[in-house]
C-alpha positions in Angstrom: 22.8 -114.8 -53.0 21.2 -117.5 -54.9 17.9 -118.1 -56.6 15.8 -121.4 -56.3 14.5 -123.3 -58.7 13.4 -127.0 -58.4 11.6 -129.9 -60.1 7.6 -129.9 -59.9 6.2 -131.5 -57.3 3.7 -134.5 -57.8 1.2 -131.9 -56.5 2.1 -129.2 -59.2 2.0 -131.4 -61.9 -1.3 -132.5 -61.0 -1.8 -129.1 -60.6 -0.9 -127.9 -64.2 -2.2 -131.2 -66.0 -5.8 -130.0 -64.8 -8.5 -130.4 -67.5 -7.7 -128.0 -70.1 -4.4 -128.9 -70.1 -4.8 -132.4 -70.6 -4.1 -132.3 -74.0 -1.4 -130.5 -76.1 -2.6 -126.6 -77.0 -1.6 -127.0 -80.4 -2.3 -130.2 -82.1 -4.3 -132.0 -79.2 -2.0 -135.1 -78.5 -2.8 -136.6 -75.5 -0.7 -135.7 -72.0 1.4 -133.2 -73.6 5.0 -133.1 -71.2 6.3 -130.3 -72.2 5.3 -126.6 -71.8 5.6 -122.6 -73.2 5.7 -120.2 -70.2 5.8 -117.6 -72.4 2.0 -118.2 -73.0 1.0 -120.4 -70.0 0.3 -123.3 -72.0 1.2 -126.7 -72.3 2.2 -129.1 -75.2 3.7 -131.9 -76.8 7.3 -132.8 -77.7 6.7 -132.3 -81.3 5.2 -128.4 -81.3 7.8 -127.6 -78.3 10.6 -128.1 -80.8 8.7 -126.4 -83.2 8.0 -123.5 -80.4 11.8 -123.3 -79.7 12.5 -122.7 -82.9 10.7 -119.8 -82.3 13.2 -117.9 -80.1 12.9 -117.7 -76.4 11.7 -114.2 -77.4 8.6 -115.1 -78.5 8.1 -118.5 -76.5 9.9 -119.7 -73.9 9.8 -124.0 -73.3 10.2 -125.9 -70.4 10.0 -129.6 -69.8 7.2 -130.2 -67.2 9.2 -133.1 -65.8 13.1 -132.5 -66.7 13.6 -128.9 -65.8 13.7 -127.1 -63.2 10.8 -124.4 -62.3 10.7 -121.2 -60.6 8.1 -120.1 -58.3 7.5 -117.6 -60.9 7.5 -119.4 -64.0 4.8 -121.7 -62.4 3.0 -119.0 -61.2 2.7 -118.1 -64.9 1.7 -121.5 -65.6 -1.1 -121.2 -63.3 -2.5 -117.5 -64.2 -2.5 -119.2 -68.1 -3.9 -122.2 -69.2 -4.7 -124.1 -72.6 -8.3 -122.9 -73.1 -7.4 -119.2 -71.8 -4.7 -118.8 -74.4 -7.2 -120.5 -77.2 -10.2 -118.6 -76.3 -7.7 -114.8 -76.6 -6.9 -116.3 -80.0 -10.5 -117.8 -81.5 -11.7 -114.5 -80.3 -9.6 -112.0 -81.8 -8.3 -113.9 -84.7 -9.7 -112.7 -88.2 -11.2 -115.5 -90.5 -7.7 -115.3 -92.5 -5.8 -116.4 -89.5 -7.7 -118.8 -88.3 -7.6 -120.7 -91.5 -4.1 -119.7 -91.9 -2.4 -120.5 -88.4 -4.9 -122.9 -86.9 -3.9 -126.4 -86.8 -6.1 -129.0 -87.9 -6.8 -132.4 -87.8 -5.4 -133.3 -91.4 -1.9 -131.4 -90.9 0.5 -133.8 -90.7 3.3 -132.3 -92.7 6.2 -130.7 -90.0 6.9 -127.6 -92.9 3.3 -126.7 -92.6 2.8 -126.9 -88.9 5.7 -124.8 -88.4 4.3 -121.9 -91.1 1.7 -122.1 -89.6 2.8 -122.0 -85.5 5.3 -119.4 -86.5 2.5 -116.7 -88.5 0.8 -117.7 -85.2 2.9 -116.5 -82.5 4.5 -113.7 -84.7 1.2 -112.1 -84.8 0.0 -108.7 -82.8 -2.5 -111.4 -81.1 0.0 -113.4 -79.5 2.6 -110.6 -78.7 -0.6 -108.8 -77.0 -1.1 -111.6 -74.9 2.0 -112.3 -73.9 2.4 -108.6 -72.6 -0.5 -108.4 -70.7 0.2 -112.2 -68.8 3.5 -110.6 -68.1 1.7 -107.3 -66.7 -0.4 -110.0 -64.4 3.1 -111.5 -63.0 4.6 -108.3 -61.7 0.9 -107.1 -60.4 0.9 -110.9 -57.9 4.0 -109.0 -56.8 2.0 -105.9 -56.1 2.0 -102.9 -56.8 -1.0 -102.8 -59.6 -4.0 -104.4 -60.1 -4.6 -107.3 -59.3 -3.5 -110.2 -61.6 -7.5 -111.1 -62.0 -8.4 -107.8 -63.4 -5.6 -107.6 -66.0 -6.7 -111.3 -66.9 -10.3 -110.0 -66.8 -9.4 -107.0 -69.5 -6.9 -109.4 -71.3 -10.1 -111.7 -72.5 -12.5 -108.4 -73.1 -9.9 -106.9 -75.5 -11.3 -106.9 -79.7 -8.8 -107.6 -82.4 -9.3 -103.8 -83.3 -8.4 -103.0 -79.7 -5.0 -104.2 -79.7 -2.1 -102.3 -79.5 0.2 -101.4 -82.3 3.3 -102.5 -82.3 6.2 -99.8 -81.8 9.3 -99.9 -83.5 12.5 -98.5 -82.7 14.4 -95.7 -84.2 17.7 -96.8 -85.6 20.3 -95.3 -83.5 23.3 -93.7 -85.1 26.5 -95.4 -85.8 29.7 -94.3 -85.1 32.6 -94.1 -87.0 36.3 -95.6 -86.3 37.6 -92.2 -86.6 35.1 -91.1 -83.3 36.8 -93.4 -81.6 40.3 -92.6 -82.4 39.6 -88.5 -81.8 37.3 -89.5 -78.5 41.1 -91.9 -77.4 43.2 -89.5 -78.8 41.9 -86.8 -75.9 41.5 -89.7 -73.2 45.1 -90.8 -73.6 46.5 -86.5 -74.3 44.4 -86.0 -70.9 46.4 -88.9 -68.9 49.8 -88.0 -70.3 49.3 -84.6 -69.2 47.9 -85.7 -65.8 50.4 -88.0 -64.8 53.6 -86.8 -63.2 55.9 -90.2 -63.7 54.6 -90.3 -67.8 55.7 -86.1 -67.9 58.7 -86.8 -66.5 59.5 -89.8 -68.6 58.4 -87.7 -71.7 61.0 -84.9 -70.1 63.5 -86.9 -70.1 63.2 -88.8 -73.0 63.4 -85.2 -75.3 66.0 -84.0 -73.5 67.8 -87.4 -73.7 67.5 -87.4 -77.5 68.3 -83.7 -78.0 72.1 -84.1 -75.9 72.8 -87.2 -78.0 72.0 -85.3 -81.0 74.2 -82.4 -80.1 77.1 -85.2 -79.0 76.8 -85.7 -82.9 78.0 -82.1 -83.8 74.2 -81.3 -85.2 73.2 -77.3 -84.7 69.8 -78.0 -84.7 69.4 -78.9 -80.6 65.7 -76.7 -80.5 64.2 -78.0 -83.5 65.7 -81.9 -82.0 64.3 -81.4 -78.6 61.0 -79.9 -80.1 60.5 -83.3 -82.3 61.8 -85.3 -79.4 59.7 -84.0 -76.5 56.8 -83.2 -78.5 56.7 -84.7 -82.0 57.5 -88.5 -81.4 55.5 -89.2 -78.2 52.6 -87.2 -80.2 52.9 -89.7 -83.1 53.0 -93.1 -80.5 49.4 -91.2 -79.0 47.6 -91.2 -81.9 48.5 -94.4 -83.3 47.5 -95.7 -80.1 44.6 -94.2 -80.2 43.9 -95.2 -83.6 44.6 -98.9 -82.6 42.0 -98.7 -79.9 39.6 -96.5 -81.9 39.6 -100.1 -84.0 39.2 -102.4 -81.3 36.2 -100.6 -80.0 34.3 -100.5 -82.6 34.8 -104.0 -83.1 33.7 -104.7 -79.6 30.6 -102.4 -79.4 28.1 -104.8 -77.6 24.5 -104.8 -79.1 21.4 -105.8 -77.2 20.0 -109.5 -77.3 16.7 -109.6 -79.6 14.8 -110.3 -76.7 15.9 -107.2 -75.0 14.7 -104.9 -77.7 11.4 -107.0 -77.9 10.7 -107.1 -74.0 11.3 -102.7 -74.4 8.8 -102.7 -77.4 6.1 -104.7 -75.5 6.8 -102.0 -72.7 6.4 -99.1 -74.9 3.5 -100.6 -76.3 1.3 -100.7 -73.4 2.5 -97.5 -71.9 4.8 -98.7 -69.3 8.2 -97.6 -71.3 9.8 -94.8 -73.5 12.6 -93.9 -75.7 13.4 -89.9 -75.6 16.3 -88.6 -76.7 18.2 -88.7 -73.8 17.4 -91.5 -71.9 14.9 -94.8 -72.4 12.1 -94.6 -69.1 10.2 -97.3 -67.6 7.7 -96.6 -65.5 6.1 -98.0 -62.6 2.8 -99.2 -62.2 -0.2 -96.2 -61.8 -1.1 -96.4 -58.0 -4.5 -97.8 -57.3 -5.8 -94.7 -57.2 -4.6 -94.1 -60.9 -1.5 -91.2 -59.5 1.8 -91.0 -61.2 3.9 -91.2 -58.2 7.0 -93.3 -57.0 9.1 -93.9 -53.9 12.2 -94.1 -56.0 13.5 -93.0 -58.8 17.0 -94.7 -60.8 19.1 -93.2 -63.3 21.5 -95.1 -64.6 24.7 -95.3 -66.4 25.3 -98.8 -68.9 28.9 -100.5 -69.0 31.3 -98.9 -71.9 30.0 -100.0 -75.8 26.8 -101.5 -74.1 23.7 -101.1 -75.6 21.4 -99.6 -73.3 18.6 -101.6 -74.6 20.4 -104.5 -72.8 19.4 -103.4 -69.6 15.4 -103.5 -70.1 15.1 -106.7 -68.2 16.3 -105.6 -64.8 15.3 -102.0 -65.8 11.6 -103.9 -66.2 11.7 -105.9 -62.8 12.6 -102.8 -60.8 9.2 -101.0 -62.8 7.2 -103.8 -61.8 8.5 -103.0 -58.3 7.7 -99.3 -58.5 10.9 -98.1 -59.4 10.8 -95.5 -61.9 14.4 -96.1 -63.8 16.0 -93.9 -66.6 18.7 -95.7 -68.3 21.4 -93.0 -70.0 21.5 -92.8 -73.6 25.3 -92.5 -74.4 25.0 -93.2 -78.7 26.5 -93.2 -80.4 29.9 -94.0 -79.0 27.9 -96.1 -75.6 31.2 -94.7 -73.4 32.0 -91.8 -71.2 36.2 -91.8 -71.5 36.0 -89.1 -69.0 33.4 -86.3 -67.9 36.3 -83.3 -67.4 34.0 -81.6 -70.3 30.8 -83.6 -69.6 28.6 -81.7 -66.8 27.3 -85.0 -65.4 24.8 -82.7 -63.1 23.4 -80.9 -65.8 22.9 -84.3 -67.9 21.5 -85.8 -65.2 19.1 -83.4 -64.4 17.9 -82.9 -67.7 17.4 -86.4 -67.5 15.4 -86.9 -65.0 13.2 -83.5 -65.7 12.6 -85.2 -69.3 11.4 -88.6 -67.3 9.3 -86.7 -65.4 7.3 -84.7 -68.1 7.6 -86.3 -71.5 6.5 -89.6 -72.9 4.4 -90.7 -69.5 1.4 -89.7 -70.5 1.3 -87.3 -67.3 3.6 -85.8 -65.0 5.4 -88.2 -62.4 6.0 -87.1 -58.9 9.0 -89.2 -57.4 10.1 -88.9 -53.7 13.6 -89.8 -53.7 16.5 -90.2 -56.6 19.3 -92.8 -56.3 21.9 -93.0 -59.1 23.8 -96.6 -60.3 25.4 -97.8 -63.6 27.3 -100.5 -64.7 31.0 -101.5 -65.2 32.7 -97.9 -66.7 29.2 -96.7 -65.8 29.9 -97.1 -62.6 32.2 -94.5 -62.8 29.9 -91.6 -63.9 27.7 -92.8 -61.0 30.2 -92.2 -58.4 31.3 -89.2 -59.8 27.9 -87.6 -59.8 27.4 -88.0 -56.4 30.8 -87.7 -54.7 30.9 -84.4 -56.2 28.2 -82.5 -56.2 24.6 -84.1 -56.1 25.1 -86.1 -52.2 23.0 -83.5 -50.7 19.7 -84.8 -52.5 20.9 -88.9 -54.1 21.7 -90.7 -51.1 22.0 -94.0 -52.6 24.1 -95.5 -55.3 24.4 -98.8 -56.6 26.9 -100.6 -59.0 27.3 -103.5 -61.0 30.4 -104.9 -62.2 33.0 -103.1 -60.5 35.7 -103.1 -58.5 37.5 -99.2 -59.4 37.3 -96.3 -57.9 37.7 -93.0 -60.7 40.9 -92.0 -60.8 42.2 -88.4 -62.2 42.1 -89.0 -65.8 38.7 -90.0 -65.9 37.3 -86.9 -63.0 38.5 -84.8 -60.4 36.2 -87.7 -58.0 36.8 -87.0 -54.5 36.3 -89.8 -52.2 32.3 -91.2 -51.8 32.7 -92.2 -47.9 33.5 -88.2 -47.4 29.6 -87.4 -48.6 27.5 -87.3 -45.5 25.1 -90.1 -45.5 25.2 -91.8 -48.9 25.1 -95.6 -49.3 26.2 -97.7 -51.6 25.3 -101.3 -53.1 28.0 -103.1 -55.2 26.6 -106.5 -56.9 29.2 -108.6 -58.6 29.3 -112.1 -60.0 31.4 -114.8 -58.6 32.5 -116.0 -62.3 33.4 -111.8 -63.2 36.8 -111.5 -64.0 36.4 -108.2 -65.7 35.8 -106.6 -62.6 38.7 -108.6 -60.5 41.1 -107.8 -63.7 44.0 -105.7 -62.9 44.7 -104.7 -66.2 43.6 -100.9 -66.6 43.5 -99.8 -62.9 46.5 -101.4 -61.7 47.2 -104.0 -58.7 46.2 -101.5 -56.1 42.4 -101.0 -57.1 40.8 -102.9 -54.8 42.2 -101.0 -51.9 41.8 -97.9 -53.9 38.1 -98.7 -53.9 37.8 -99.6 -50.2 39.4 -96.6 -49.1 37.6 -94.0 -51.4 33.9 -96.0 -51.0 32.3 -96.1 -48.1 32.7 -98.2 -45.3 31.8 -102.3 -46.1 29.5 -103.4 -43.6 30.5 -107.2 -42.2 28.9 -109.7 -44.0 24.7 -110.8 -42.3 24.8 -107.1 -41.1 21.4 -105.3 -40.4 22.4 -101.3 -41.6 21.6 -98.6 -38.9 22.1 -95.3 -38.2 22.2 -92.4 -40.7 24.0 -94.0 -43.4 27.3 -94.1 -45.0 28.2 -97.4 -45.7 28.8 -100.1 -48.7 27.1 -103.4 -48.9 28.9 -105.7 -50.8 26.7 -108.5 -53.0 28.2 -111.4 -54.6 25.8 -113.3 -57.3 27.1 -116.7 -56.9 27.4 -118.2 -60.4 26.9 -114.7 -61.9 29.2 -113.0 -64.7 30.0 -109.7 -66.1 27.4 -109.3 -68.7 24.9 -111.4 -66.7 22.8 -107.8 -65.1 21.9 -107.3 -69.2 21.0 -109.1 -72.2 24.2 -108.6 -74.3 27.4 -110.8 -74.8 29.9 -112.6 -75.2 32.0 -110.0 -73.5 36.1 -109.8 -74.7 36.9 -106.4 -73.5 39.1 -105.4 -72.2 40.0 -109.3 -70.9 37.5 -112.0 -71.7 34.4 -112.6 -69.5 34.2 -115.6 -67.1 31.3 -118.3 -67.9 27.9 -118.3 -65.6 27.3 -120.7 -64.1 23.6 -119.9 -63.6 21.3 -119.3 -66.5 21.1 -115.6 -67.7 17.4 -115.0 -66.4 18.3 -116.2 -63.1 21.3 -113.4 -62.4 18.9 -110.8 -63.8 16.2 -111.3 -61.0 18.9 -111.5 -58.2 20.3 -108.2 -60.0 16.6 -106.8 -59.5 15.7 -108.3 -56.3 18.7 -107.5 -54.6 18.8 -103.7 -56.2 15.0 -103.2 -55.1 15.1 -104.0 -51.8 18.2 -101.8 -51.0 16.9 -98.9 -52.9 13.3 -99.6 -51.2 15.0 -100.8 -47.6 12.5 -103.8 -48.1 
């Protein structure tokens, strides 16, 4: 599955060098070649190095003739414009900032025009804009109003009007010694639950205990205790204490632009962060109802930030997805759910999604359950034992296991009547192919325990029960969020493909099967 993206046509660039943007929306130069999509606006070569040095976050630049363009990002293109974006500003911009960030003609010093671009586009002004230009993309792909009417409200909003800017709560950090106690159990658990590592251990005390007695020593009990118990209890916990430090040092946060992409959503109403779970919430129907097709809880990759996920998390919104993304801080992993009732958290979950922080209470007609990487895990879990009379669908990301013993009692998913499954992976993954931590077998441990894989090109039918298999060519790992480099537990492969473009064949593909669009 690929996503297109070419150079502009002569017809497009005559399209987007109409009269307003003739010259360059900052300092006026003539036939400005470069562009911000981010506002919609185009400029010269000078003020787009200035505008990258901004952060993609807060503008994102494209050469009108070098680069390659989306249908999207030239949609944007064409729903903006020079004089829109100056009119928003000369209207709601106090006299302070208008003296302060405008450019004139007697700037000519680089320092100043950058203090002054950057108090510019840092300002409430310009982040308001840029969310409700964003809200008019995902309306052209339905499911709001139209793009016209947000544009309409974007140009009749006061500087008073706008929208305050949320920030979010610290979340709390954990220590090494979490880790090592939340390891310690893991590895205890899979020592106890494997019967070649019991034996082993067997064998090894009782070994060590003759050996000691072949050296005339009385003390064969106390021997065999230390042996059989003591020693393999000290090489546990300093294994455990030796991963305890590596995770924390590989704890992945989200990318700036994540975090800033979830405030904008908060800020207009379209987002939350509760205590259990970060929402985002579809559009209002045109009738102004809470109510959804679908709703998507899911689980984020071990030490991910779940703030990483708000891109795709956004694009299935804007698609009328309701999706609750797990809140698993301060430790970001499930080692295993023996003593986590994933039902129960689940639940609570979604009942929290439903009543708390959207303004209203949502009515969804169907819930489908995913996650990512070790996420993955909790996701098949969930359903294969107890929830497949009511979540029919499940989709993963990153994966290429099937739960085994010491992380859940997981029976197999193609034995639940009816539920489907979506597995998206990058070509360039190579933590999902590794063999490392499941063993060379996983692969057919996962074909055998999933549901069937439908043949390549094949149209589903029937009642259900069957795996699609998606391969994002060019795609990575870490490429579904906004986090990385990723180390651990093997190093990443490189995309191929910019980051933006895996996300939106990570949303498109995950909407239409949860949707059956």
């Amino acid at each position: 599955f690929t996503m297109s993206a070419y150079p502009l046509t002569p017809h497009q660039l005559a399209e987007l060098k109409r009269t307003s943007n003739n010259k360059c929306a900052e300092c006026s130069s003539q036939n400005p070649a470069w562009a911000s999509v981010s506002y919609g606006i185009v400029i010269c070569l000078d003020c787009a190095g200035i505008h990258r040095g901004l952060g993609v976050h807060i503008s994102f630049v494209r050469s009108i003739t070098m680069d390659d363009w989306s249908s999207d990002q030239f949609d944007r293109m064409m729903r903006g414009g020079n004089d829109k974006w100056n009119e928003y500003w000369d209207k709601n911009a106090s006299a302070a900032e208008l003296a302060s960030c405008n450019v004139t003609d007697n700037v000519v010093d680089r320092k100043e025009m950058v203090q002054k671009l950057k108090a510019k586009y840092e300002s409430e002004i310009a982040r308001s804009y840029r969310e409700l230009l964003s809200l008019a993309d995902g309306a052209s792909r339905g499911d709001a109003d139209s793009p016209s009417t947000i544009l309409s409200a974007l140009h009749q909003q006061s500087a008073s009007s706008l929208p305050k800017k949320v920030v979010l709560p610290e979340d709390p950090l954990p220590t090494v010694k979490l880790y090592e106690d939340e390891t310690f159990s893991f590895l205890l658990s899979m020592l106890l639950q494997s019967k070649k590592l019991l034996i082993a251990w067997g064998i090894f005390g009782i070994g060590s205990a003759s050996y000691v007695q072949r050296l005339g020593h009385s003390y064969t009990s106390a021997a065999v205790l230390v042996m059989t118990a003591g020693i393999p209890y000290f090489f546990t916990k300093m294994g455990a204490k030796l991963l305890g430090a590596v995770q924390m040092k590989n704890r992945q946060d989200a990318f700036k632009s994540a975090k800033n992409l979830l405030v904008e959503r908060i800020t207009v109403g379209r987002a939350t962060r509760l205590a259990n779970c970060d929402v985002y919430y579809p559009p209002l129907s045109s009738s102004g109802e809470r109510k959804a097709k679908v709703g998507f809880v899911f689980y984020p990759g071990a030490l991910v930030d779940r703030t990483a996920y708000s891109p795709v998390a956004t694009m299935l919104s804007d698609r009328g997805i309701m999706v609750v993304v797990a809140n698993l801080e301060p430790t970001r992993l499930l080692f295993n759910v023996h003593n986590y009732n994933l039902r129960e958290k689940i639940m609570r979950m979604i009942n929290d999604a439903l009543f708390l922080g959207g303004n209203g209470i949502w009515v969804i007609d169907e819930w489908s359950i995913g996650g990512h990487s070790m996420g993955c895990f909790a996701a098949i879990t969930a359903v294969a034992q107890e929830m497949s009379s009511t979540v029919k669908k499940v989709v993963l990301y990153g994966t290429g296991a099937y739960p085994d013993k010491t992380y859940s009692d997981c029976p197999p998913l193609r034995d639940a009547a009816g539920v489907n499954a979506l597995v998206i992976n990058g070509s360039e993954d190579l933590i999902a192919t590794s063999t490392i931590l499941a063993g060379p077998k996983k692969e057919k441990i996962f074909q055998e325990n999933m549901p069937p894989t439908l043949p390549a090109n094949t149209i589903p039918s029937g009642d259900g029960g069957y795996t699609v298999r998606k391969t994002i060519v060019g795609g990575n790992h870490a490429g579904c969020a906004a986090y990385g480099p990723q180390t651990f537990p093997t190093p990443d492969g490189v995309r191929t493909i910019t980051l933006e473009e895996q996300q939106k064949m990570t949303a498109k593909l995950t909407a239409d099967f949860l949707l059956d669009s």
